[in-house]
DRENZALO-470158 format. One line per field, with one value per residue (C-alpha): x, y, z; chain; residue number from 1. Coordinates in nm, 4 decimals, padded with zeros to 6 digits. Example, Ala and Ser with C-alpha at 12.3 -4.5 7.8 and 13.67 -1.06 7.14 Angstrom:
! DRENZALO-470158
x = (01.2300	01.3670)
y = (-00.4500	-00.1060)
z = (00.7800	00.7140)
mol = (A	A)
seq = (1	2)
//
This chain:
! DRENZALO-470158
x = (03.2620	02.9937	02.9714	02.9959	02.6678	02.5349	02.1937	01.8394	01.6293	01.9381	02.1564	02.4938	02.6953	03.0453	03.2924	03.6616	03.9966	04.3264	04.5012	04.1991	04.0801	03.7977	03.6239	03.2512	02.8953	02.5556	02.2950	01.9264	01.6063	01.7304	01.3969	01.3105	01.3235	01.6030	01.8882	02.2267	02.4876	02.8180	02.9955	02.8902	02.9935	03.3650	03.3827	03.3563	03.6182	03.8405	03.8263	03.9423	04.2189	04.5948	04.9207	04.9823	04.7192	04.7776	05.1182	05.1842	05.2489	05.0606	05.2525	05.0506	04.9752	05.0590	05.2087	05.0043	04.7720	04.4473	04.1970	03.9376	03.7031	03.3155	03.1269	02.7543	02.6220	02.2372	01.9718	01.9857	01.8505	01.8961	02.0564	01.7564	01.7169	01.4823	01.4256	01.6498	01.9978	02.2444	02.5463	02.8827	03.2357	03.5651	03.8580	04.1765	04.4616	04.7885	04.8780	05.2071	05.1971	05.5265	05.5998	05.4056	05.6013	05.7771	05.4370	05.3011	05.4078	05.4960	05.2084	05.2466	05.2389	04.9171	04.7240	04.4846	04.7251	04.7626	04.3408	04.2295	04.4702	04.3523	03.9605	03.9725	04.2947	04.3981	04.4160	04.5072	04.8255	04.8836	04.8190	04.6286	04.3397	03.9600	04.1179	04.3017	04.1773	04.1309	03.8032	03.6663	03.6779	03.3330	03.2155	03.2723	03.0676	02.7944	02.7919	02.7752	02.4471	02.2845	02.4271	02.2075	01.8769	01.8697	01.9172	01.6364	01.4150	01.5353	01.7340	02.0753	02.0069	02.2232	02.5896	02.8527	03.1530	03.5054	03.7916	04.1504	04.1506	04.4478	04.7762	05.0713	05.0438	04.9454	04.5853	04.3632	04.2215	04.0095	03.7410	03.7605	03.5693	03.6974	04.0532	04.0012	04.0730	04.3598	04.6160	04.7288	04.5636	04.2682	04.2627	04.0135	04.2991	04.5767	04.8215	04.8199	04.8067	05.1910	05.2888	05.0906	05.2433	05.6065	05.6170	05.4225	05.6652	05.9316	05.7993	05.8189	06.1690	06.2397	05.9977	05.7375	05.3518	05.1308	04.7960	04.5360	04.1852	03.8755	03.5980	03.2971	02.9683	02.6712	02.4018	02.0558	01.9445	01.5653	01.4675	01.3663	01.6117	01.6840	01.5546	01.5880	01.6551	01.9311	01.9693	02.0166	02.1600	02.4530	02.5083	02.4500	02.7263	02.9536	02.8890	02.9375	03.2425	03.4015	03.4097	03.6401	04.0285	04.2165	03.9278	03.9789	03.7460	03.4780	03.2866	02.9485	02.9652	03.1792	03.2441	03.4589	03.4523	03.1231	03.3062	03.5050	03.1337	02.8010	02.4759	02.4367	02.7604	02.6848	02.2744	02.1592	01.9324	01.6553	01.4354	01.1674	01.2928	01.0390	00.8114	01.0389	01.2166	01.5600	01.9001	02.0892	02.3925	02.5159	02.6818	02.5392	02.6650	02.2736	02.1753	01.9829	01.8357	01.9755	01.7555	01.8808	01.7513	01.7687	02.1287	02.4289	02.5725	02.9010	03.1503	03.5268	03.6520	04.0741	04.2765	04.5733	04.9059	04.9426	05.0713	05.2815	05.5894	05.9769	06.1561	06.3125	06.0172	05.9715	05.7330	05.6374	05.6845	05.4631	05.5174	05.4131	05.6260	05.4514	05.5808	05.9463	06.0171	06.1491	06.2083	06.0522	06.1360	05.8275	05.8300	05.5223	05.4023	05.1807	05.0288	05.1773	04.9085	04.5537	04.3479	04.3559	04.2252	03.9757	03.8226	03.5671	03.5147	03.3885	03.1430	03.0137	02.9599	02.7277	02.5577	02.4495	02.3505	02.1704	01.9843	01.9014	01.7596	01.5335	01.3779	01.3135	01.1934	00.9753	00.8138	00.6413	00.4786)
y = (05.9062	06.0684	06.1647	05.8421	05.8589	06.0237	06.0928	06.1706	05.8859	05.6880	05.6926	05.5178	05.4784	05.3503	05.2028	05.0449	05.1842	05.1775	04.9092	04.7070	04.3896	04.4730	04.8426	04.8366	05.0306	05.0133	05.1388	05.2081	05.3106	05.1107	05.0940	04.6963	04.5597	04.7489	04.5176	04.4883	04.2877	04.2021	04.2898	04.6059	04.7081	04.5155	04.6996	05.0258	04.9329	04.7760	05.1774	05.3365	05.0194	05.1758	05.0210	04.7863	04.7459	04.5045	04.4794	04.8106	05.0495	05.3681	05.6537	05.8825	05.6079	05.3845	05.0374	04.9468	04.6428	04.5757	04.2815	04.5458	04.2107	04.2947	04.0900	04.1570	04.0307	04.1382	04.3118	04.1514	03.8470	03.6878	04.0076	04.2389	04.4647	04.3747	04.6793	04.5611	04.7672	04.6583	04.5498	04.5554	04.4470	04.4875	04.2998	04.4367	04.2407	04.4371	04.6161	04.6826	04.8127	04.7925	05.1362	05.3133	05.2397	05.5528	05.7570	05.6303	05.9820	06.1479	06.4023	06.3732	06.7675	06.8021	06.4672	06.4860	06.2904	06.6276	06.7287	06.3116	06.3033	06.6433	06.5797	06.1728	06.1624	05.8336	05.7591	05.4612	05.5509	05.3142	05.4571	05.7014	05.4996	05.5842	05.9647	05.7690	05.7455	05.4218	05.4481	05.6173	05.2114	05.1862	05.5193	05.3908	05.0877	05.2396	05.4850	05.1731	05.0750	05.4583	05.4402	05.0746	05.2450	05.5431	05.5020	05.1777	05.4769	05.7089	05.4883	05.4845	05.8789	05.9768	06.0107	06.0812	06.1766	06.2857	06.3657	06.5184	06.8822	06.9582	06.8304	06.9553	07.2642	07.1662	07.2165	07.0394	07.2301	06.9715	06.7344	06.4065	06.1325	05.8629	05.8983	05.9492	05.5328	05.6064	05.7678	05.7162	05.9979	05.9610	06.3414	06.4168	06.5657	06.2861	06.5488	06.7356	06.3643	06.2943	06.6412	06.5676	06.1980	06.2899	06.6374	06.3334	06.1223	06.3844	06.4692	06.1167	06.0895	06.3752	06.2527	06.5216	06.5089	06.7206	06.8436	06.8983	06.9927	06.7194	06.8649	06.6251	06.6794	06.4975	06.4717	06.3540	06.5158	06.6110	06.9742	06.9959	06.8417	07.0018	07.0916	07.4389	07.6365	07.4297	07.1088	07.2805	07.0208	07.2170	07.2767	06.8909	06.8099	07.0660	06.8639	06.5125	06.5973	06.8290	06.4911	06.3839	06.3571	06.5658	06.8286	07.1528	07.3909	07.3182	07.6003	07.5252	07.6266	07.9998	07.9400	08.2025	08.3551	08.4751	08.7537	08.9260	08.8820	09.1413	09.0301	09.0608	08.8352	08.6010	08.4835	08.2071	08.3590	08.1517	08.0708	07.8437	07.5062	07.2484	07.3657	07.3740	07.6345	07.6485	07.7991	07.9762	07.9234	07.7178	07.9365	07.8070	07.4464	07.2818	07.4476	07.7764	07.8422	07.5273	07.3139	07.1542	07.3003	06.9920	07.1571	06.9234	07.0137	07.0915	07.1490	07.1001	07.0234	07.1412	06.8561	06.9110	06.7566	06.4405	06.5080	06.1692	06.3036	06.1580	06.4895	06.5428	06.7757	06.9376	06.8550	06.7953	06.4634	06.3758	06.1990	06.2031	06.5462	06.7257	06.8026	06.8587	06.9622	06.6589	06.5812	06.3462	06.1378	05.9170	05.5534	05.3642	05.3094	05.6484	05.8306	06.1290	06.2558	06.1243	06.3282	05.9958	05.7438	06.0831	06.0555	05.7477	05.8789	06.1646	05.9984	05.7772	06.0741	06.2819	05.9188	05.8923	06.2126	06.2595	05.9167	06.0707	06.3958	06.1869	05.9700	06.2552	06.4494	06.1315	06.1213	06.4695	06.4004)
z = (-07.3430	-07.5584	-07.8928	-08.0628	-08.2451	-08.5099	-08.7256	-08.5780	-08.8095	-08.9351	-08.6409	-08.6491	-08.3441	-08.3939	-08.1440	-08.1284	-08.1134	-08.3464	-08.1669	-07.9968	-08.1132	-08.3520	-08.4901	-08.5488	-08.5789	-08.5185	-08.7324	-08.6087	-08.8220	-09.1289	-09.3227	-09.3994	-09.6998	-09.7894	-10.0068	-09.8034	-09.9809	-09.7966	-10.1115	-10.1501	-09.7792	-09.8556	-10.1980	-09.9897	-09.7097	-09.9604	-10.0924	-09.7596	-09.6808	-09.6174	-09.7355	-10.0328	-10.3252	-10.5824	-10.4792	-10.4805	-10.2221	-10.2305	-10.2349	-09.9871	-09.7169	-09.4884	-09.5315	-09.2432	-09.4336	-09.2789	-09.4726	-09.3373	-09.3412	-09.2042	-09.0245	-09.0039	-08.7395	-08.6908	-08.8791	-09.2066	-09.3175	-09.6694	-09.7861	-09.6913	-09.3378	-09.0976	-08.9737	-08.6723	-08.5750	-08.8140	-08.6041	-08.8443	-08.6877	-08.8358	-08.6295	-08.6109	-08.7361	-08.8016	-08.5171	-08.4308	-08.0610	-07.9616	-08.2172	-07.9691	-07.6562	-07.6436	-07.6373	-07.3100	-07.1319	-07.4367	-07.6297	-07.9983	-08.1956	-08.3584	-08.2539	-07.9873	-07.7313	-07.4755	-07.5291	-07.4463	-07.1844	-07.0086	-07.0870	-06.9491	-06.7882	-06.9634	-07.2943	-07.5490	-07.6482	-07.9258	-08.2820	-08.1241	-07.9546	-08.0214	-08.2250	-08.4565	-08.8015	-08.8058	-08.6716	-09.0083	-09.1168	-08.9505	-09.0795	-09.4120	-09.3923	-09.2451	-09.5251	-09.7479	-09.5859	-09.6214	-10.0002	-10.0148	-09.8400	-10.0658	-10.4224	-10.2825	-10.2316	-10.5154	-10.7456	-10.9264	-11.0393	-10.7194	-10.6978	-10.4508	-10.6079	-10.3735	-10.4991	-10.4511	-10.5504	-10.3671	-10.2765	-10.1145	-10.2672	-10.6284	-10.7468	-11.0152	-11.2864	-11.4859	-11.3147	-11.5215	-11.2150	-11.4417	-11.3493	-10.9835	-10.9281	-11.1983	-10.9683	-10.5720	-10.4790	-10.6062	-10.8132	-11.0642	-11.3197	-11.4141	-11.4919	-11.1251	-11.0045	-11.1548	-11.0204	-10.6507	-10.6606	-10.6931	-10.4323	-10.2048	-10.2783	-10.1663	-09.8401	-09.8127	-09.8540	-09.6477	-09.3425	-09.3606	-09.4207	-09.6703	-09.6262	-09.9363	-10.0376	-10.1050	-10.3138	-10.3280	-10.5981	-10.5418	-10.7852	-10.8097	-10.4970	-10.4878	-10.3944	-10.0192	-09.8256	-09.5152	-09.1419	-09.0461	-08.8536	-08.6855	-08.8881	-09.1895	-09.4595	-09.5216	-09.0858	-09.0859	-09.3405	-09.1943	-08.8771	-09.0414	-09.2529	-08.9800	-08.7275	-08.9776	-08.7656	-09.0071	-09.1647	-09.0348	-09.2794	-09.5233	-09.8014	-09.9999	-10.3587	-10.4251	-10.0170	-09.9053	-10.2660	-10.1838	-09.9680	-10.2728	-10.4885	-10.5002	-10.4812	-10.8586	-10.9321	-10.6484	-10.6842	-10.8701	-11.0989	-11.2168	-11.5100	-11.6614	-11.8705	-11.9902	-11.7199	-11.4025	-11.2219	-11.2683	-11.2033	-11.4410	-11.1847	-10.8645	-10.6657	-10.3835	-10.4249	-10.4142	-10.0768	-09.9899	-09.6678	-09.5460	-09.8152	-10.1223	-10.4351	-10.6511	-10.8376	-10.7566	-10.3865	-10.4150	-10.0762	-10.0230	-09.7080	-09.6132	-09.5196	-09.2588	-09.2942	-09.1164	-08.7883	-08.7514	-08.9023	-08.8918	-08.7951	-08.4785	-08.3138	-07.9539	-07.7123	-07.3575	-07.1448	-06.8314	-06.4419	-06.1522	-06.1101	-06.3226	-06.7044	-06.9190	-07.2492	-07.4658	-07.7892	-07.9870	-08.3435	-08.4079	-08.5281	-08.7033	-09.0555	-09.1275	-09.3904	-09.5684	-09.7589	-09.5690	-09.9113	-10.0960	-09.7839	-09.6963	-09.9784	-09.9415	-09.5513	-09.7053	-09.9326	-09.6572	-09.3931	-09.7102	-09.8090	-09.4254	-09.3630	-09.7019	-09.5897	-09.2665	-09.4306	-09.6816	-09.4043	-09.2144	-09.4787	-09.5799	-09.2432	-09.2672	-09.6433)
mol = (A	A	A	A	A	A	A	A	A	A	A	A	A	A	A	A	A	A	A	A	A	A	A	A	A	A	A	A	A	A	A	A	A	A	A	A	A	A	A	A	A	A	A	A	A	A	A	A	A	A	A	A	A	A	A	A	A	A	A	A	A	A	A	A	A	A	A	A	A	A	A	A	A	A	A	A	A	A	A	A	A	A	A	A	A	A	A	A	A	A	A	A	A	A	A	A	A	A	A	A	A	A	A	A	A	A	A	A	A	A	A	A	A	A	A	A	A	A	A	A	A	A	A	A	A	A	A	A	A	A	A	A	A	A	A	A	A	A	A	A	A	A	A	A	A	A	A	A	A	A	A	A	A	A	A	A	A	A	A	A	A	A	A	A	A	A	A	A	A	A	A	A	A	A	A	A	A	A	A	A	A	A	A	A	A	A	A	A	A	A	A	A	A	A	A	A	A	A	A	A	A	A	A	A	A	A	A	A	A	A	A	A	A	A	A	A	A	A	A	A	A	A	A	A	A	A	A	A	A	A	A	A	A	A	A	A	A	A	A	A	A	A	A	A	A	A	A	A	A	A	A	A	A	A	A	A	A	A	A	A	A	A	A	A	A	A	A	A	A	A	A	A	A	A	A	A	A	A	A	A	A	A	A	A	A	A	A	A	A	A	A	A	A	A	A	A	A	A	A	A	A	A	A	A	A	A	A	A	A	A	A	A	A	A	A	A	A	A	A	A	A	A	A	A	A	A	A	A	A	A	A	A	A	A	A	A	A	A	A	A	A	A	A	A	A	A	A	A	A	A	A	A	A	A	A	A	A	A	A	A	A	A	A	A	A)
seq = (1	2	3	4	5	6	7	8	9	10	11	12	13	14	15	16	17	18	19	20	21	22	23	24	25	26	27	28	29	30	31	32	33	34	35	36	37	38	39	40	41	42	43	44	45	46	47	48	49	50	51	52	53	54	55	56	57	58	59	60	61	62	63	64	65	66	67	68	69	70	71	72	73	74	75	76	77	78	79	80	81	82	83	84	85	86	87	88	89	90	91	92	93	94	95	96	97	98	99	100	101	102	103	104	105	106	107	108	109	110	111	112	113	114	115	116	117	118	119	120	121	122	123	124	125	126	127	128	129	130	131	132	133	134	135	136	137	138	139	140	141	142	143	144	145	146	147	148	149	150	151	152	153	154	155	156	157	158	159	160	161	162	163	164	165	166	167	168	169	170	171	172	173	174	175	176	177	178	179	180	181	182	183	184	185	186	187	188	189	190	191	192	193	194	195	196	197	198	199	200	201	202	203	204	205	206	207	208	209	210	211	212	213	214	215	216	217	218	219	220	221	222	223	224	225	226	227	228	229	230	231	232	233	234	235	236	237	238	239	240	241	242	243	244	245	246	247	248	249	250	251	252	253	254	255	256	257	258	259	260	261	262	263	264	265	266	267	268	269	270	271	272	273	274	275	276	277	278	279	280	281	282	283	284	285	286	287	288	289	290	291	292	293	294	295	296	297	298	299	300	301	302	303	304	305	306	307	308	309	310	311	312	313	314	315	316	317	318	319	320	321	322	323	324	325	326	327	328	329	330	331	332	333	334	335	336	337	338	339	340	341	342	343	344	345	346	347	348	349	350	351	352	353	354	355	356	357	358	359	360	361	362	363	364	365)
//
């Protein structure tokens, strides 16, 4: 099975399944020297962890509750890389197989049970195996790691910054980042939040899933970022964020707005201040020609609903005879809105690859 690395410079490589015993990655090219506190890897899984939180349950999510505890195991001694891979494990501990039973011969609507079983011809059935997103868990702390190794290089000035701008159906229309850890799903506007929390909580009730928008703004990028013609920053976070299970489309600044502008109404214009070039605008969300222009980078990714859903829903059941239409009710604990639990994948998958672009860019100058 291919596919299960990523980066050029900073490569990670992540492995492990929903229901196995442990999830993990390894991390190659991590400059030495660089500081890597434990802590600071936990604080980020504790971010992405399902089910109960402070003894509450999360509207949006699962009440599956993983301790999501990491375990590094090479490549750092006395809280500092070596310059060795980074090996980080994260053991599974509340699985609940026996939901799955039913789904041995059974292909779930909109999960990737029918495309693993036709590319492999077997698959993990339970919780969706290696496609479940579960596996973001080690995505997140190696994106803790490539958070540590750049602001080492270019300080605290840089931010990643995700949020909820949509959720079934209902839109933010301020961007406060102080309330995003303010509300279950983790908007940037407390007022959509309520609205987004209790049409969540409804599809709840009535066994149904909702879909949603992220939009993520990251600031204190330097100008020159970016390898064209075909590692383009913005092709290379289209890549990293479209890996992502349940992201299906993704827009740079205006995005598809650009299609309804001109060219006069849709350029950046620019001008001098204290010395610099500048940009009057940022319509182009931080990125022309595939290069960052030092503005904030600015992308939102589209969110589908989760496919695990308690209606009654047709399908097809397999044997050795060939295939049947069935129905199917699923069982499990699942999300209903994955925007909230998205939302730190997100800023891990821009922390690596902006780590990979800087190293790369550091090794031409």
């Amino acid at each position: 099975m291919a596919g299960n690395s990523f980066g050029a410079l900073f490569k990670i490589t992540t492995f492990g399944e929903s229901h196995g015993a442990a999830l993990g990655v390894v991390i190659d090219g991590c400059p030495a020297g660089v500081p890597i506190l434990r802590d600071n890897i936990q604080a980020a899984l504790n971010r992405r962890r399902p089910g109960i939180q402070d003894g509450v349950l999360n509207v949006a999510v699962t009440a599956r509750s993983e301790p999501d505890t990491v375990e590094i195991l090479s490549g750092v001694f006395e809280d500092k890389s070596t310059g060795t891979p980074i090996a980080l494990v994260i053991r599974n501990t509340s699985q609940n197989s026996k939901d799955y039973g039913n789904l041995q011969y059974v292909f779930r609507p909109g999960h990737g049970d029918f495309t693993y079983q036709q590319k492999y011809g077997v698959r993990d059935y339970r919780g969706g195996g290696r496609a479940s997103g579960r596996e973001t868990a080690a995505r997140v702390a190696a994106g803790a790691v490539a958070q540590s190794v750049l602001k080492h290089f270019l300080g605290n000035d840089i931010s990643v910054v995700a949020y909820t701008k949509r959720a079934a159906g209902i839109s933010g229309n301020s961007v406060d980042f102080s309330v995003i850890e303010k509300n279950s799903l983790r908007a940037a506007d407390l007022e959509a939040a309520a609205l987004m929390e209790r049409e969540v909580q409804r599809l709840r009730q009535d066994g149904d899933s909702a879909g949603g928008v992220v939009e993520c703004c990251v600031s204190g990028v330097p100008a020159g970022l970016g390898e064209p013609v075909f590692d383009k920053l913005d092709a290379v976070l289209a890549q990293a964020l479209l890996s992502i299970g349940a992201v299906k489309g993704i827009e740079f600044g205006l995005g598809f707005d650009f299609a309804d502008k001109t060219g006069s109404t849709a350029n950046d214009e620019m001008y001098v201040r204290e010395n610099q070039a500048d940009f009057k605008t940022n319509n182009a969300g931080g990125i022309l020609a595939g290069i960052s222009t030092g503005n904030d980078i600015v992308f939102r990714i589209a969110v589908k609903p989760v496919p695990s859903i308690y209606k009654k829903q047709k399908t097809v059941a397999y044997n050795e005879n060939g295939f049947e239409d069935t129905d199917l009710e699923i069982e499990g604990r699942h999300d209903v809105c994955l925007c909230p639990r998205i939302v730190p994948v997100v800023e891990a998958m821009t922390w690596l690859v902006l780590t990979d672009m800087y190293l790369r860019q550091k090794s031409i100058k």
